[in-house]
DSSP file (Angstrom, degrees, kcal/mol; ACC not computed):
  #  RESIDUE AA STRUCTURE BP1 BP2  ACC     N-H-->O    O-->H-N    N-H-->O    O-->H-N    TCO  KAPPA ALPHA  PHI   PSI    X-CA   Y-CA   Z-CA
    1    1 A X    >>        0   0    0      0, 0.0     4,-2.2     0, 0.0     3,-0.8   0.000 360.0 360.0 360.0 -51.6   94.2   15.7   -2.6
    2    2 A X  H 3>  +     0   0    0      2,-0.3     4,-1.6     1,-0.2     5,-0.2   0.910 360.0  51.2 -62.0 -55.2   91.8   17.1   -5.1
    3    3 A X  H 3> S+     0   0    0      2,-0.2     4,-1.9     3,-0.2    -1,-0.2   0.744 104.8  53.0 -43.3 -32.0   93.4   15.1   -7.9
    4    4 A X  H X> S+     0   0    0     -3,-0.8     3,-1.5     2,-0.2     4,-0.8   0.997 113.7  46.0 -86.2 -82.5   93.2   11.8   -6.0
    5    5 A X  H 3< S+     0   0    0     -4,-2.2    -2,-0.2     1,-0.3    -1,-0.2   0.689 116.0  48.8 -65.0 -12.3   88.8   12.7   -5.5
    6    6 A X  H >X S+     0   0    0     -4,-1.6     4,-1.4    -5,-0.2     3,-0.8   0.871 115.3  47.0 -92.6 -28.9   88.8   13.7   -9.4
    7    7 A X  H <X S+     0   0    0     -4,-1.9     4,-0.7    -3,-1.5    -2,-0.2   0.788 111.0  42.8 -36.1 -44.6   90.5   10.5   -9.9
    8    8 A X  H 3< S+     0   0    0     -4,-0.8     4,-0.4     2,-0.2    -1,-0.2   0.194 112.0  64.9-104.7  10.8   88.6    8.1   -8.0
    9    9 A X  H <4 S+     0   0    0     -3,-0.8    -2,-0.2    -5,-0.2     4,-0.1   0.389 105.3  41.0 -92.5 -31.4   85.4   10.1   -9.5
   10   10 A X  H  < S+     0   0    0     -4,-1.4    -2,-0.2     2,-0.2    -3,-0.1   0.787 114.6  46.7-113.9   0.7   86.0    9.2  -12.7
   11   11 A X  S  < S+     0   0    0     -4,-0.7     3,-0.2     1,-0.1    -3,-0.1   0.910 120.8  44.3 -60.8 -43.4   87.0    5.6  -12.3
   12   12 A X  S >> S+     0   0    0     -4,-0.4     3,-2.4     1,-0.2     4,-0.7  -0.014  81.7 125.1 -66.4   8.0   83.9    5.3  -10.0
   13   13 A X  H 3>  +     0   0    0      1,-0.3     4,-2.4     2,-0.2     3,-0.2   0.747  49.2  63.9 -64.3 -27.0   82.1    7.0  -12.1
   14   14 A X  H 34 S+     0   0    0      1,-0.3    -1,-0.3     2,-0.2    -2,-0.1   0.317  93.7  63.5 -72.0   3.3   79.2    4.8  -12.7
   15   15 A X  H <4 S+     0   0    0     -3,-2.4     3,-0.5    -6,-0.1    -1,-0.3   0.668 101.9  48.1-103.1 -23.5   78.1    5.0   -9.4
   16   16 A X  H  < S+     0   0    0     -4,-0.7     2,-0.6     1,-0.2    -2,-0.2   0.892 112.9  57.4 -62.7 -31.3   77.3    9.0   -9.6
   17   17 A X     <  +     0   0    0     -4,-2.4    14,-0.4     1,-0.3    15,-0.3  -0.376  50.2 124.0-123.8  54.5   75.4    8.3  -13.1
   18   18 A X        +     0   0    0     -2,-0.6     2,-0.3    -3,-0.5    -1,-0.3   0.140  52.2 121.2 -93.0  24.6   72.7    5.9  -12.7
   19   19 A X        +     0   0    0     -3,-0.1    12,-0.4   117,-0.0     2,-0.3  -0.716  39.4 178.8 -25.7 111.0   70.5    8.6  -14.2
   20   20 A X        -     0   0    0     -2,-0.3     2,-0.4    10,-0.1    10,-0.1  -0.940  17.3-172.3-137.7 166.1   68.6    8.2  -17.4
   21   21 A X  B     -A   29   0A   0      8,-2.5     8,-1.2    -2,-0.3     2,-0.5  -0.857  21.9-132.7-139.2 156.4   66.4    9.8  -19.5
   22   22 A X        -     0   0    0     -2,-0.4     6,-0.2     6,-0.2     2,-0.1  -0.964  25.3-162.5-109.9 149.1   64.2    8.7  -22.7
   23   23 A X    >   -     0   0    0     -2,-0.5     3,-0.8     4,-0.2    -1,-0.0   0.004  51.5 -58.9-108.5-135.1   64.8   11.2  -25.3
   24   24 A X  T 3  S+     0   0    0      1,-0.2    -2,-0.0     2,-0.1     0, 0.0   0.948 127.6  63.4 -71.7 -45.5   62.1   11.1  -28.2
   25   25 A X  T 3  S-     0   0    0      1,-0.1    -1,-0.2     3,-0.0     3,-0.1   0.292 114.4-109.3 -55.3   5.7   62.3    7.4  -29.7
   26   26 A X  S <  S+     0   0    0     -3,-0.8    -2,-0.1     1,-0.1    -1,-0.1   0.748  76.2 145.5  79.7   9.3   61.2    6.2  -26.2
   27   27 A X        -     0   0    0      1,-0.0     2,-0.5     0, 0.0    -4,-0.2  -0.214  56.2-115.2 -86.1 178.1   65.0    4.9  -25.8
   28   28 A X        -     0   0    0     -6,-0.2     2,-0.3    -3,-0.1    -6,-0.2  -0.987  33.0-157.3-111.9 136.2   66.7    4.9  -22.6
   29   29 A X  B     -A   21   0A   0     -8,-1.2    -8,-2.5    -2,-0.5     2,-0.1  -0.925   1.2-146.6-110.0 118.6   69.7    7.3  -22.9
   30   30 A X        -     0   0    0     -2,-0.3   -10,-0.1   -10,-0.1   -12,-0.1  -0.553  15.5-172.7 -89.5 173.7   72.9    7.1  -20.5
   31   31 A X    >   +     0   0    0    -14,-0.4     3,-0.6   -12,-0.4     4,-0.3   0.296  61.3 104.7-120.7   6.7   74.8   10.0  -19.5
   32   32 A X  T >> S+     0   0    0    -15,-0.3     4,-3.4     1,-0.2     3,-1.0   0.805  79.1  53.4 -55.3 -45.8   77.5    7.8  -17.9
   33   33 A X  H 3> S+     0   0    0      1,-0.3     4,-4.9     2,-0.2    -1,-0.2   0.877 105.0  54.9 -48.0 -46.2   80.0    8.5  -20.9
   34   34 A X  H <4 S+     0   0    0     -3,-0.6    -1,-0.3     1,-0.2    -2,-0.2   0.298 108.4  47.5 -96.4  20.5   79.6   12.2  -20.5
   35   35 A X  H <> S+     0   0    0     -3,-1.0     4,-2.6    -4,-0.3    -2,-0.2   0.522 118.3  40.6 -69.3 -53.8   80.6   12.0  -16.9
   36   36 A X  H  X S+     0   0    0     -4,-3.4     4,-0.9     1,-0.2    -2,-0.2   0.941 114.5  46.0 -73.0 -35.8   83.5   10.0  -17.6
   37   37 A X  H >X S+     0   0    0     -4,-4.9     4,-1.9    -5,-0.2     3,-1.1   0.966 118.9  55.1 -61.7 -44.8   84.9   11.7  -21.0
   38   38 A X  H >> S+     0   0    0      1,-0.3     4,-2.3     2,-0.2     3,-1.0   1.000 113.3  35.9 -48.9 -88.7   84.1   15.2  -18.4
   39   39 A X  H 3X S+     0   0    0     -4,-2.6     4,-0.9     1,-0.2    -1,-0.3   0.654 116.2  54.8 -62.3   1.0   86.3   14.0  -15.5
   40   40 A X  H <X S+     0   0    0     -3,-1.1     4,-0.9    -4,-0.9    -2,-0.2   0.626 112.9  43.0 -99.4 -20.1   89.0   12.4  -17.9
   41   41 A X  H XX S+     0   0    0     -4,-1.9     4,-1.8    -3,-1.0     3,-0.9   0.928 115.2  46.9 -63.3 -58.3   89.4   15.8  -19.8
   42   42 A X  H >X S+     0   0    0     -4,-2.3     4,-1.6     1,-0.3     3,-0.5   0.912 116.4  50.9 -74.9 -45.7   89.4   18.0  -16.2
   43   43 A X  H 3< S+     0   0    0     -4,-0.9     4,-0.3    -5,-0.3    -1,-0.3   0.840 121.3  35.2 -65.6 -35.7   92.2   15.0  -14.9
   44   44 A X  H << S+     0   0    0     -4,-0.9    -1,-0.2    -3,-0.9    -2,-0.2   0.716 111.8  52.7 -84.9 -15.7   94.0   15.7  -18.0
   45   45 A X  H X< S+     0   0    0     -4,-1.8     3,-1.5    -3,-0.5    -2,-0.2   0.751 101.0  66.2 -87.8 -32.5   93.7   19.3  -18.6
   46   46 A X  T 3< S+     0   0    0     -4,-1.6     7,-0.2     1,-0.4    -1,-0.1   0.417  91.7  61.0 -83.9   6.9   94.9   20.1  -14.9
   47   47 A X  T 3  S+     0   0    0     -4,-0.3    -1,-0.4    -3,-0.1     2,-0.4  -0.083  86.6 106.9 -98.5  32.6   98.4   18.8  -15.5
   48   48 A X  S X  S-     0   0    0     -3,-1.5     3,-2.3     1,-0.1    -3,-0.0  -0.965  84.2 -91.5-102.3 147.3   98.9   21.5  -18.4
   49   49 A X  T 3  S+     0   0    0     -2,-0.4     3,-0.1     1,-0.3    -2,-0.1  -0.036 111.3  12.9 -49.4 120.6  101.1   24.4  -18.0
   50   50 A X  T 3  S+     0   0    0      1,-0.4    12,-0.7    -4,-0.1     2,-0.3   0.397  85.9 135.3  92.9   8.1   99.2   27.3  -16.7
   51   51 A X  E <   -B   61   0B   0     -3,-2.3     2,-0.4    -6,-0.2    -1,-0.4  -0.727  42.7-152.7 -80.3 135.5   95.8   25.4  -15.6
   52   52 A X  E     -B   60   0B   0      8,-2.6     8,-1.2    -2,-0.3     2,-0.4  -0.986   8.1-161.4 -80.3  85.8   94.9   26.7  -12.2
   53   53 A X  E     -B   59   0B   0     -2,-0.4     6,-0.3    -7,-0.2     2,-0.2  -0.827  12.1-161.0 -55.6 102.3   92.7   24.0  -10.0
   54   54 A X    >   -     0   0    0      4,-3.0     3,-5.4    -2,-0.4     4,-0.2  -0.597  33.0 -96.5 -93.5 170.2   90.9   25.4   -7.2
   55   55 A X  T 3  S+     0   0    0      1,-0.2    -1,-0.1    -2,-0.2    -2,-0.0   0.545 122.5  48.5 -85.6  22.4   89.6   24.0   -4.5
   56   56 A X  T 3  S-     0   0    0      2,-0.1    -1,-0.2    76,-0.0    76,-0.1   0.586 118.3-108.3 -62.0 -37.0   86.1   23.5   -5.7
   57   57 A X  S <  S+     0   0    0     -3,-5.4    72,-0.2     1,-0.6    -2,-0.1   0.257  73.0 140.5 113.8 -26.3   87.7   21.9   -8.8
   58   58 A X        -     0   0    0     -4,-0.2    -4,-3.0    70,-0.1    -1,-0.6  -0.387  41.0-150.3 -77.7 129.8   86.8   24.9  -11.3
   59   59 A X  E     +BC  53 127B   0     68,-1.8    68,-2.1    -6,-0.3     2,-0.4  -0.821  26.1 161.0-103.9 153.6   90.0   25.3  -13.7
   60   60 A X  E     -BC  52 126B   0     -8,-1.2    -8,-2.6    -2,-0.3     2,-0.4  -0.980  16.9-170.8-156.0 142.1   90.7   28.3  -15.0
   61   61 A X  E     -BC  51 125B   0     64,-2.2    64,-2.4    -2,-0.4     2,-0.6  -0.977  40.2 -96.3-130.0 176.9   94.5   30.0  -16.7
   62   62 A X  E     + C   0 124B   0    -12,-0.7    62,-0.3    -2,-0.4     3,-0.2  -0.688  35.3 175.4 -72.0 108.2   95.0   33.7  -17.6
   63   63 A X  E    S-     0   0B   0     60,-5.8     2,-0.3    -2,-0.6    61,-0.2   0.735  80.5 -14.4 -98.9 -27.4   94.4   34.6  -20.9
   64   64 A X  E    S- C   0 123B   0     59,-3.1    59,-4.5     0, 0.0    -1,-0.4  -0.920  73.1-128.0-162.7 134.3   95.0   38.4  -20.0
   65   65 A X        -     0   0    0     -2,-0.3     2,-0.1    57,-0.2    53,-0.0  -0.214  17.4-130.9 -86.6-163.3   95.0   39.9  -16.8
   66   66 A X        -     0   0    0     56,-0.1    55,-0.2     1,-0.1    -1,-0.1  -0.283  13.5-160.6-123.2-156.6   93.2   42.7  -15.7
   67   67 A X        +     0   0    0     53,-1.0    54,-0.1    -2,-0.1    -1,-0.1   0.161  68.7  78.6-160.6 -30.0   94.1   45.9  -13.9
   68   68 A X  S    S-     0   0    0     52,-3.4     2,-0.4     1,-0.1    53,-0.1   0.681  91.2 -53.4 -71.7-111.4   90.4   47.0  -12.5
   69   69 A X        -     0   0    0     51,-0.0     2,-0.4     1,-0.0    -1,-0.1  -0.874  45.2-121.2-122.4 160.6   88.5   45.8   -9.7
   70   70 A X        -     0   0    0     -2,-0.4     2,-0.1    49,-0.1    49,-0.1  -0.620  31.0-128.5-102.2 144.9   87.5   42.2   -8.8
   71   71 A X        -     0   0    0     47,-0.6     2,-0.2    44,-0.5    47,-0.2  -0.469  18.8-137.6 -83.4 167.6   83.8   41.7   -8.5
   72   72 A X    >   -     0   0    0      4,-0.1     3,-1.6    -2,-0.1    32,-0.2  -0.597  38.0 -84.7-103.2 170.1   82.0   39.9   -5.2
   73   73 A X  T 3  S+     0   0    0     -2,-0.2    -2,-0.0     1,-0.2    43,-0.0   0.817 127.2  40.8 -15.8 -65.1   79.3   37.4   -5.1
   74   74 A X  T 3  S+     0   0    0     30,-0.1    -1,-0.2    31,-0.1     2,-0.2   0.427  88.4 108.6 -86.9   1.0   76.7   39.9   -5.2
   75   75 A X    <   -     0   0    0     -3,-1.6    29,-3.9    29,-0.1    85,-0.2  -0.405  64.3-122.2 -87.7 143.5   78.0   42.4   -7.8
   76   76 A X  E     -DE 103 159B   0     83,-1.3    83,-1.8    27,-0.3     2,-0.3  -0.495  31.4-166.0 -72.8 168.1   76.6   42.8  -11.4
   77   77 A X  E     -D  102   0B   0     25,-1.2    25,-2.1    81,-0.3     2,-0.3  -0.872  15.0-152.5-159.6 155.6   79.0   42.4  -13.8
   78   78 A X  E     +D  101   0B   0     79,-0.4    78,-1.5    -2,-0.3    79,-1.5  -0.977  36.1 139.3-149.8 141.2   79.1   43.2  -17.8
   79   79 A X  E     -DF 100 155B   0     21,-1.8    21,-1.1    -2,-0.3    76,-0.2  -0.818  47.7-107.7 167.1 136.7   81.1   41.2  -19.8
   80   80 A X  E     - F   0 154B   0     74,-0.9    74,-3.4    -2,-0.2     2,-0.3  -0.543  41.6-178.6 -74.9 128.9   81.7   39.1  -23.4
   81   81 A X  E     - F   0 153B   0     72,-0.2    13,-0.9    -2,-0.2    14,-0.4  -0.898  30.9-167.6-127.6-167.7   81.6   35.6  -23.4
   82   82 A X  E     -GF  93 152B   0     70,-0.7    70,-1.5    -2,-0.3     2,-0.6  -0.877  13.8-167.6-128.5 122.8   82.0   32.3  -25.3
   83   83 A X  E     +GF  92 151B   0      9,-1.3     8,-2.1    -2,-0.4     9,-0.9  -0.839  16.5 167.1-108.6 136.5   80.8   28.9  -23.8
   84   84 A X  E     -GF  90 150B   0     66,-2.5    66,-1.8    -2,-0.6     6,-0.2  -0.795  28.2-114.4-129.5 163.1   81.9   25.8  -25.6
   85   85 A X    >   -     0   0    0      4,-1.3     3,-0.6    -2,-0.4    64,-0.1  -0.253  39.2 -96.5 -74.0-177.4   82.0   21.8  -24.8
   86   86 A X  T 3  S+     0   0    0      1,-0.2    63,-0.1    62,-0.1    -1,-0.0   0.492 126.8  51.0 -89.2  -9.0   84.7   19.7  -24.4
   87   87 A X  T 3  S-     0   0    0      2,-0.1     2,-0.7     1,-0.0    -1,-0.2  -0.074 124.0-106.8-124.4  56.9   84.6   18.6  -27.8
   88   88 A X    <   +     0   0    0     -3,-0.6     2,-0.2     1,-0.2    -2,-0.1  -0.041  58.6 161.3  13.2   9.0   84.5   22.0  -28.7
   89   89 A X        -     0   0    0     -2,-0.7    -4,-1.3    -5,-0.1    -1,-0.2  -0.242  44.0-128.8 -35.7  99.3   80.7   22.7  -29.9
   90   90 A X  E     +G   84   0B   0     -6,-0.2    -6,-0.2    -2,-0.2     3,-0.1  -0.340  41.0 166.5 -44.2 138.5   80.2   26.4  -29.7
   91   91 A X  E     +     0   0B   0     -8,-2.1     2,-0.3     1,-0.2    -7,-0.2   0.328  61.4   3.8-138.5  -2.7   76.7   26.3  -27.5
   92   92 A X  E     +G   83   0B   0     -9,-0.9    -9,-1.3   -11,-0.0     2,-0.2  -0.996  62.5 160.7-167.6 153.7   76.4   30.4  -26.4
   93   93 A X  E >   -G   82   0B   0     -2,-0.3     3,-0.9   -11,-0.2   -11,-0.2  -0.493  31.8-159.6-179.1 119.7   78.2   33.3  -27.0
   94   94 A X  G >   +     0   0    0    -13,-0.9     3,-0.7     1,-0.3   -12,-0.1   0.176  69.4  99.7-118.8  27.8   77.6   37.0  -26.9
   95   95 A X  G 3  S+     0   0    0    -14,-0.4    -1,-0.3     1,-0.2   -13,-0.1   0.276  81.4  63.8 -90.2   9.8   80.7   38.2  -29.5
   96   96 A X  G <  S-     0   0    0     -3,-0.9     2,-0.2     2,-0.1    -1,-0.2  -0.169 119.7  -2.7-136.4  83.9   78.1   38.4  -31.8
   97   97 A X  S <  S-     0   0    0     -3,-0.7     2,-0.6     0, 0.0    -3,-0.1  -0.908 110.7 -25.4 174.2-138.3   76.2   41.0  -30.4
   98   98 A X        -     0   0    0     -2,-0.2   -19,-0.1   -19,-0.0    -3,-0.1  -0.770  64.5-107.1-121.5 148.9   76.6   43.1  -27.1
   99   99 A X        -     0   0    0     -2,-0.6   -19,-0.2     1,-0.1    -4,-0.0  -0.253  41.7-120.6 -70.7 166.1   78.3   41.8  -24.1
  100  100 A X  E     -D   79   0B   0    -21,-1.1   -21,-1.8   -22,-0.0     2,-0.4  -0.126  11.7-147.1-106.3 154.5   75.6   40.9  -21.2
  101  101 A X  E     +D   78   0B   0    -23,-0.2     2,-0.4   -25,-0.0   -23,-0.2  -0.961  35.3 148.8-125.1 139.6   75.4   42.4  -17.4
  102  102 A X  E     -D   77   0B   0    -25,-2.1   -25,-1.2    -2,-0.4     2,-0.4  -0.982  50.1-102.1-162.3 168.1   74.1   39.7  -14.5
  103  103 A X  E >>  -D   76   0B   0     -2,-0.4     3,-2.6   -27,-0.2     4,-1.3  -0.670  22.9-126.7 -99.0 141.2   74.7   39.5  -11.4
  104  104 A X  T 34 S+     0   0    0    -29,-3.9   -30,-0.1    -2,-0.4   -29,-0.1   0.568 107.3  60.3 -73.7   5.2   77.2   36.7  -10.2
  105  105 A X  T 34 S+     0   0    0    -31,-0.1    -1,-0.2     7,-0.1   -31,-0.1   0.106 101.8  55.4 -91.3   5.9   74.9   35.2   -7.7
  106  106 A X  T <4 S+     0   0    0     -3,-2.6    -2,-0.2     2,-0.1     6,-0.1   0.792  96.6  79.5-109.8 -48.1   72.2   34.4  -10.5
  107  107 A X  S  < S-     0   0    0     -4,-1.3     5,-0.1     1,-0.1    -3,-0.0   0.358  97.3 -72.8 -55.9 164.3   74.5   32.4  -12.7
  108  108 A X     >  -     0   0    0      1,-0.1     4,-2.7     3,-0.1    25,-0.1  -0.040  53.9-110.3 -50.5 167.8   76.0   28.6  -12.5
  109  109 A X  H  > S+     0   0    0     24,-0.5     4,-1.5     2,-0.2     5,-0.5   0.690 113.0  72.4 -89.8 -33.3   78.4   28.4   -9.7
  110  110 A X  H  > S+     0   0    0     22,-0.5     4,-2.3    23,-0.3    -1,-0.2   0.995 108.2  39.9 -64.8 -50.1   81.5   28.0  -12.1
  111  111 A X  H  > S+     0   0    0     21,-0.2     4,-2.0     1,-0.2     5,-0.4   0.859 107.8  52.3 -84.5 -19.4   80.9   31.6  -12.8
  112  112 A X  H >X S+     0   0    0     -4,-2.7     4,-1.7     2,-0.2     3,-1.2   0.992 120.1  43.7 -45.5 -68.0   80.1   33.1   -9.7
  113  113 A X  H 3< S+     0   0    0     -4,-1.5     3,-0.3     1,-0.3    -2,-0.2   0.887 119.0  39.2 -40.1 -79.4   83.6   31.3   -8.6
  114  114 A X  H >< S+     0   0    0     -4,-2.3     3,-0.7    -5,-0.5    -1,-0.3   0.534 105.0  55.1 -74.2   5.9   85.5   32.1  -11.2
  115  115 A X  H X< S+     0   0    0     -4,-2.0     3,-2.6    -3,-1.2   -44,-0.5   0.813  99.4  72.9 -85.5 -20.0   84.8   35.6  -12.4
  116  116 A X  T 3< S+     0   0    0     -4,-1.7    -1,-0.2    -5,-0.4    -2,-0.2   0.556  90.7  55.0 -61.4  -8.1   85.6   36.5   -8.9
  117  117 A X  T <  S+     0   0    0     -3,-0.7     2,-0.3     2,-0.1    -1,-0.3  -0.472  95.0  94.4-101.8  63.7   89.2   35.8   -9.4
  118  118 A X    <   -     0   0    0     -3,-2.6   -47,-0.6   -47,-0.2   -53,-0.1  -0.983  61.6-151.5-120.5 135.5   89.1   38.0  -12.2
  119  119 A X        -     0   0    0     -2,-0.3     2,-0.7   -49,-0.1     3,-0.5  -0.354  45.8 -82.5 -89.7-171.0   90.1   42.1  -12.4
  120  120 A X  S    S+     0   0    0      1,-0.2   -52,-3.4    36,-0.1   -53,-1.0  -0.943 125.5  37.0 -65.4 108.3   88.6   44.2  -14.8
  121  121 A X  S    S+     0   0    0     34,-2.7    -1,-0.2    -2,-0.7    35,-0.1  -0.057  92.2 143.1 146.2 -22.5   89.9   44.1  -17.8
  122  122 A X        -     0   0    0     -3,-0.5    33,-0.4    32,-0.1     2,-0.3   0.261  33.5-162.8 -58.8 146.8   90.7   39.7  -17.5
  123  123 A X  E     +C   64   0B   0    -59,-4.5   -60,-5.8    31,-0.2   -59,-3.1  -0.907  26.3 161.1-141.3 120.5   90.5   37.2  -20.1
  124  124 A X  E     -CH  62 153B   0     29,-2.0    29,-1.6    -2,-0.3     2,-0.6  -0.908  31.5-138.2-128.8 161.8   90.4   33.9  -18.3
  125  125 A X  E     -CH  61 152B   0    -64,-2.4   -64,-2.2    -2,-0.4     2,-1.0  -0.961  24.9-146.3-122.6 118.4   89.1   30.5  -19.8
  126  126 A X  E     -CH  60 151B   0     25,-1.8    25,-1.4    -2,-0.6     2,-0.6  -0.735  18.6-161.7 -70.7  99.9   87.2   28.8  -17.7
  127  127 A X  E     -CH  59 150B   0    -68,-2.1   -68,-1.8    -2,-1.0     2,-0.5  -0.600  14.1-172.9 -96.6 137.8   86.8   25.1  -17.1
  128  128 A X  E     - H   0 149B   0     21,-6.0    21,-1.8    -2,-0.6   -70,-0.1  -0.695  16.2-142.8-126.6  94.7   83.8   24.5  -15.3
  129  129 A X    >   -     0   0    0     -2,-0.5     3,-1.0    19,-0.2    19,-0.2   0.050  34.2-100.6 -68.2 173.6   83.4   20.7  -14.2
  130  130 A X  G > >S+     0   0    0     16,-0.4     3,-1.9     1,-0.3     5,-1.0   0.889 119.8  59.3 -54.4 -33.6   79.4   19.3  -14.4
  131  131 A X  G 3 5S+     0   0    0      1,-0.4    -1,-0.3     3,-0.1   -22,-0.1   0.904 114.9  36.5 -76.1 -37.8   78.6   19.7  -10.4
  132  132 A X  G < 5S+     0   0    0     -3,-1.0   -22,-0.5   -23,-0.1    -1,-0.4  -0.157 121.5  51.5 -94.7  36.6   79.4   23.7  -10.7
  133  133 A X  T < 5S-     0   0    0     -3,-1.9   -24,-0.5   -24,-0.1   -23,-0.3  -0.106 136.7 -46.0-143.9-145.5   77.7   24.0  -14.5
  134  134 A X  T > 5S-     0   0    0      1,-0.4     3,-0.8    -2,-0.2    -3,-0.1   0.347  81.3-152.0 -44.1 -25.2   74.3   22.6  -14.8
  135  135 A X  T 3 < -     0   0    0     -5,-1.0     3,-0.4    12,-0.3     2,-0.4  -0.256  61.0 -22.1  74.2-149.3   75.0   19.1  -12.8
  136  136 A X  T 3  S+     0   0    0      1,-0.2    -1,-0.2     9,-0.2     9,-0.2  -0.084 133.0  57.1 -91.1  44.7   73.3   16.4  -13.5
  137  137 A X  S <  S-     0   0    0     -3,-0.8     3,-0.4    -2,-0.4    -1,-0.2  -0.118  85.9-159.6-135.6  23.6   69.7   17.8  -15.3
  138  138 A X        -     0   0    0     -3,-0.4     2,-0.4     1,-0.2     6,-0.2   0.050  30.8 -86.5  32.5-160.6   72.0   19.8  -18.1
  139  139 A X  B  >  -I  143   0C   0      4,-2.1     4,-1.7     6,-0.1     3,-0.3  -0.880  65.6-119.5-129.3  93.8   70.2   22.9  -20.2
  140  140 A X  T  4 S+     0   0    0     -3,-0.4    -3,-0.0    -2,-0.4     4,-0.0  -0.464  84.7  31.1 -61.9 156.1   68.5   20.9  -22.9
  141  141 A X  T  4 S+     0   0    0      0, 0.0    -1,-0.2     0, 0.0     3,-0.2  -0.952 131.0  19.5-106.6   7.7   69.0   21.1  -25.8
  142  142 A X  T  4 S+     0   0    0     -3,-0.3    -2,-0.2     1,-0.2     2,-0.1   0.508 115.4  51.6-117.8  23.2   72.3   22.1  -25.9
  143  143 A X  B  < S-I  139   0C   0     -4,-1.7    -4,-2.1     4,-0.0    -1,-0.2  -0.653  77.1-152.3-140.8  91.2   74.1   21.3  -22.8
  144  144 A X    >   -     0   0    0     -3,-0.2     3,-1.6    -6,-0.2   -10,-0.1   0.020  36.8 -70.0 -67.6 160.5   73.5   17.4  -21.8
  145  145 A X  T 3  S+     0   0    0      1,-0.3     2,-0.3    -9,-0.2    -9,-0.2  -0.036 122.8  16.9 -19.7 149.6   73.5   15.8  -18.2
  146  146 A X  T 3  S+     0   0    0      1,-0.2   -16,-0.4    -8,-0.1    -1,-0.3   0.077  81.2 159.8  85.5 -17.2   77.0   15.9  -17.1
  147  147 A X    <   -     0   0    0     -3,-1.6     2,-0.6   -12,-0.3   -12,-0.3  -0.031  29.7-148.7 -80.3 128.1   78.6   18.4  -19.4
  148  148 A X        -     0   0    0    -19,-0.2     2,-0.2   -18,-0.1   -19,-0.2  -0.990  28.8-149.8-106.8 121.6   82.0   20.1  -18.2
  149  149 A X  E     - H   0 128B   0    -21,-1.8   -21,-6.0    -2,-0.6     2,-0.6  -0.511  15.2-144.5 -97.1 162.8   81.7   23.0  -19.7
  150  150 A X  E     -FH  84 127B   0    -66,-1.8   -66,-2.5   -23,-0.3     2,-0.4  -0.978  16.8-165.6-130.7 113.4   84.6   25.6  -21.2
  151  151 A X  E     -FH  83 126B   0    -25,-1.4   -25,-1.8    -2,-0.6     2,-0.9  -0.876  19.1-163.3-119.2 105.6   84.2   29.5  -20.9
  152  152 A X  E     +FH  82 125B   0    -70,-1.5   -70,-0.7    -2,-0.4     2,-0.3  -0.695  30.5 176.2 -87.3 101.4   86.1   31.9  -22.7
  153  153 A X  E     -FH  81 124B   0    -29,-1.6   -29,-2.0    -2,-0.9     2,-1.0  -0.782  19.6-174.5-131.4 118.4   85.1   35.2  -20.5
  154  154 A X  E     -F   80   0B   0    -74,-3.4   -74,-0.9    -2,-0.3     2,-0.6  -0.939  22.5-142.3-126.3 128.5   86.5   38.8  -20.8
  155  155 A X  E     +F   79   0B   0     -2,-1.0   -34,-2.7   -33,-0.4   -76,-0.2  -0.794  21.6 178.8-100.1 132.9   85.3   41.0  -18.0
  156  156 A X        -     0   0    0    -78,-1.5     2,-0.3    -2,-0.6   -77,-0.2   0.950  61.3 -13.0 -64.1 -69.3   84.4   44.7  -19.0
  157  157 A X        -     0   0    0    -79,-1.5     2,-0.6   -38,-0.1   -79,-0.4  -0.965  46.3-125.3-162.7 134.8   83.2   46.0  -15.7
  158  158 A X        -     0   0    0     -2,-0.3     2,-1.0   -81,-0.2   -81,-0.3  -0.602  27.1-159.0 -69.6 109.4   82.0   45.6  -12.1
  159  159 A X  B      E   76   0B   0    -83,-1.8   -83,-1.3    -2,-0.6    -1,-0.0  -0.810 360.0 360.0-108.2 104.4   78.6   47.3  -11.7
  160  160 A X              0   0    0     -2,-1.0    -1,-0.1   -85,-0.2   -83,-0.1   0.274 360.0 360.0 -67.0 360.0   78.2   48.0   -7.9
């Protein structure tokens, strides 16, 4: 079922993305491409061995499991990540420094979701389509309208 609505979302796509924006030159800028390249990666990426769909849509596999405890909604959390694009532009990262604490109910919805099937101790890669990410108003200047975003995420510890 879920394949068939990310299917018919990214044929259709051009009806979600009549959104535009002028960027500096006064021009009109679509974002329609980066919906459609977005949902043709997440359609392709969830037929490879060891992608997890759930039913939200958020992909995730196992890069290492974990052993502690899985955090809730509302728990802080401390933990290393790296966030990339699909066409793999590093855009955040906290490997080069010290890994971050927040609480999963302040963050994008891709991470709430997914670190919550995570133990302490996980490395999971996240694929986080636009509607659970930033949607459709991005985080200028480095995460545009649309963006399915990719998070390589190793949680440390569950802070109660």
């Amino acid at each position: 079922m879920l394949k068939r609505l990310l299917i018919a979302a990214a044929l259709f796509g051009s009806l979600f993305t009549q959104f535009s924006c002028s960027d500096d030159k006064n021009e009109t800028v679509s974002f329609e491409q980066n919906y459609k390249d977005g949902m043709n990666f997440l359609l392709e990426n969830m037929e490879r061995e060891g992608v997890i769909t759930t039913e939200s849509g958020l992909q995730y596999e196992v890069i290492r499991e974990g052993t502690g405890k899985n955090p809730s909604a509302t728990d802080k959390v401390r933990c290393h990540y790296q966030g990339s694009l699909i066409d793999g532009k590093i855009f955040d990262s906290s490997y080069n420094g010290e890994p971050i604490v927040f609480a999963l109910n302040q963050v994008i919805p891709g991470w709430t979701e997914g670190l919550q099937l995570m133990k302490e101790g996980a490395k999971h890669r996240l694929y986080i389509p636009y509607y659970l990410g930033y949607g459709v108003a991005g985080a200028a200047p480095s995460i545009m309208p649309y963006s399915t975003l990719i998070f390589d995420v190793e949680l440390i510890e569950v802070i109660k």
